[in-house]
C-alpha positions in Angstrom: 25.3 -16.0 -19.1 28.1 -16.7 -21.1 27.2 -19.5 -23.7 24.4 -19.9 -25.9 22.6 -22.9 -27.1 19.7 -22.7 -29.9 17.1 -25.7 -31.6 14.1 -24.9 -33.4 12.0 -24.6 -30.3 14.3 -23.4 -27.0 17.1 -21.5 -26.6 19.5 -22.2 -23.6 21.5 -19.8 -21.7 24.3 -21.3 -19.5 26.6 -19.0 -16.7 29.9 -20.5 -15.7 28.3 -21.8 -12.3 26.3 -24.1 -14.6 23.0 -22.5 -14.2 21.1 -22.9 -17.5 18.2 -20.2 -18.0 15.8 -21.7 -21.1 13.3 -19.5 -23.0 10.5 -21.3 -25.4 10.9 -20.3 -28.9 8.1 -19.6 -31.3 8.2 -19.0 -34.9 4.8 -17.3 -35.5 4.5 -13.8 -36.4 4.2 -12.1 -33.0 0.3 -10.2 -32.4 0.0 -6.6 -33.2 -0.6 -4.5 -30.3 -1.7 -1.3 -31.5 -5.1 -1.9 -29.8 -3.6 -2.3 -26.5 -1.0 0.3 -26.5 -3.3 2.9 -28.3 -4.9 5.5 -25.8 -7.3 8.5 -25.8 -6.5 10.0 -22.6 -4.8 13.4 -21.8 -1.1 14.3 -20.9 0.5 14.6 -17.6 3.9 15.7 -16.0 4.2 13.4 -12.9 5.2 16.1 -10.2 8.7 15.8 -8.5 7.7 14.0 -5.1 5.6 11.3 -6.3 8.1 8.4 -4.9 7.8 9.6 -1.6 4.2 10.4 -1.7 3.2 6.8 -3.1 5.8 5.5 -0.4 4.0 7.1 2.4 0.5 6.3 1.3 1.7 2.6 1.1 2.3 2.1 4.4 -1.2 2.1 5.4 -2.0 0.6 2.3 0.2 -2.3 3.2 -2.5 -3.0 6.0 -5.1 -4.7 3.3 -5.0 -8.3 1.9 -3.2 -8.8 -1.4 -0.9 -5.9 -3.6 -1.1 -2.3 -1.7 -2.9 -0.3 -3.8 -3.2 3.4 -3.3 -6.3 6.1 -4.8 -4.8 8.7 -7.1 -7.1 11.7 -8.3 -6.7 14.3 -10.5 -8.6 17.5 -11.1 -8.5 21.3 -11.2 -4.3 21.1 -11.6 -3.9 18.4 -8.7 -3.0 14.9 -7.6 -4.4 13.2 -4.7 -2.6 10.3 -3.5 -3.9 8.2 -0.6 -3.1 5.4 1.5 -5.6 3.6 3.4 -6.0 0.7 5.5 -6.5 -1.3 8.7 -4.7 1.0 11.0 -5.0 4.2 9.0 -5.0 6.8 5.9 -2.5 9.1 4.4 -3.4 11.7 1.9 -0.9 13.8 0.3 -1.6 16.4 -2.4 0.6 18.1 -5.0 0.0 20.8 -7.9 0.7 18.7 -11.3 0.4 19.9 -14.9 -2.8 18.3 -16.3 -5.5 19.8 -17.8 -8.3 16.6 -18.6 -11.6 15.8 -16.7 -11.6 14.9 -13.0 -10.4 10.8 -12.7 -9.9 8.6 -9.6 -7.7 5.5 -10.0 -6.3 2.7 -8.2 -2.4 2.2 -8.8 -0.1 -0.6 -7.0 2.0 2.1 -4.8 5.2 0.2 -6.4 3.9 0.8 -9.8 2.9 4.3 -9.4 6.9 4.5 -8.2 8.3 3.1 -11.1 6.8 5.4 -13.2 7.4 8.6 -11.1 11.2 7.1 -11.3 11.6 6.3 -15.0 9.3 8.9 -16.8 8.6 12.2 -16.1 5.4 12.7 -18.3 2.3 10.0 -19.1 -1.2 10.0 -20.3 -4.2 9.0 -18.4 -7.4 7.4 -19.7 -10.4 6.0 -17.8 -8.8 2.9 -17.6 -5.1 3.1 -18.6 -2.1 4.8 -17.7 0.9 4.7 -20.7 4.1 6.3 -20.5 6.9 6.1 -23.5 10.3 6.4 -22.9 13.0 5.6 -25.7 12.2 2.7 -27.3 9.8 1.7 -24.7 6.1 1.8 -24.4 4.8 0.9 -21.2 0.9 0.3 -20.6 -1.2 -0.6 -17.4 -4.4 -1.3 -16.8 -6.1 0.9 -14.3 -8.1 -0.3 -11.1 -11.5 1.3 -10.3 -12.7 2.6 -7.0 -15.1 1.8 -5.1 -18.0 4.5 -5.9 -19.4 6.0 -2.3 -21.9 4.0 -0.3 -20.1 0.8 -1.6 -19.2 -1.9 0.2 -16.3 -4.6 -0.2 -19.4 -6.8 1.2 -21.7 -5.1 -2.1 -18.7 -6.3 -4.3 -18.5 -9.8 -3.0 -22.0 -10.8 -2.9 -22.9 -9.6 -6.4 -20.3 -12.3 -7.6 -21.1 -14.9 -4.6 -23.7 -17.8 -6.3 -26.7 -18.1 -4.0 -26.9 -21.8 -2.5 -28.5 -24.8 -3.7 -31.8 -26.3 -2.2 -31.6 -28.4 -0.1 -35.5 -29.7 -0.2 -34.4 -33.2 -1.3 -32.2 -33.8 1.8 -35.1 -32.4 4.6 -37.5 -34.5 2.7 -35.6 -37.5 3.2 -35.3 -36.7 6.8 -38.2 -36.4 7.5 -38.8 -40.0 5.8 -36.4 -41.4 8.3 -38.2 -39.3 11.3 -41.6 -41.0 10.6 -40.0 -44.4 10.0 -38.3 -44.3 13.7 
């Protein structure tokens, strides 16, 4: 981009091609995030080998519908990464410097490779990972696996509403059935 164009509410970027790239402006004072970046969790230096690991467990996470997401766990001084889907599982294990309870999480494998590429250490929560880096703070929400015995089925009918009655309909039929 190499000309600028600004009005009270957009501000144009233009490229010599022509292409024009416009961002929405907004004067209000921009929301404090100190209660989404803030986490109780504990420390840990991702292990050299993650990128590969979380690219390996992908493929056979690749199998499922939607974003591939791969099961890390951590306890007693290791990571667990694993891979699992249609046509298989991978599971790869490496020793890692944390020293916090026992936690499973689901990570997209791409995401858990970013990381592993731009930072070397993190902290873990229940349900966040964060990892700073310069100027940078970067937070994600972490997914939850299923517990044992629980089903993809379990999941969806819990949210699934249960069918209307239909008593008005076979009452009419039957109306029509005597009148015939």
């Amino acid at each position: 981009m190499d000309k600028i164009a600004l009005t009270k509410t957009w501000l144009h970027f233009k490229n010599q091609a022509g292409l024009v790239f416009s961002c929405r402006r907004y004067e209000e004072e921009y929301p404090n995030l100190d209660k989404v970046l803030s986490l109780k969790g504990h420390p840990i230096v991702l292990p050299k080998g993650m990128i590969e690991a979380s690219d390996r467990a992908a493929v056979f996470a690749a199998d499922k519908a939607g974003d591939p997401l791969v099961n890390v766990s951590l306890s007693n001084g290791r990571i667990k990464v694993t891979g699992e889907g249609l046509s298989g599982w991978y599971k790869e294990m490496k020793k890692v410097n944390y020293e916090g309870p026992s936690l499973s999480f689901l990570i997209s494998s791409d995401l858990l490779k970013h990381v592993s590429e731009k930072y070397q250490e993190a902290t873990i929560g229940e349900t966040k990972l964060k990892a700073v880096g310069g100027a940078w703070e970067y937070v994600t929400v972490l997914g939850r696996p299923k517990e044992e015995g629980e089903t993809e089925d379990e999941e969806e009918n819990e949210e699934e509403p249960k069918p209307a009655k239909t008593g008005f309909r076979k009452k009419k039929m039957k109306q029509q059935d005597a009148e015939d």
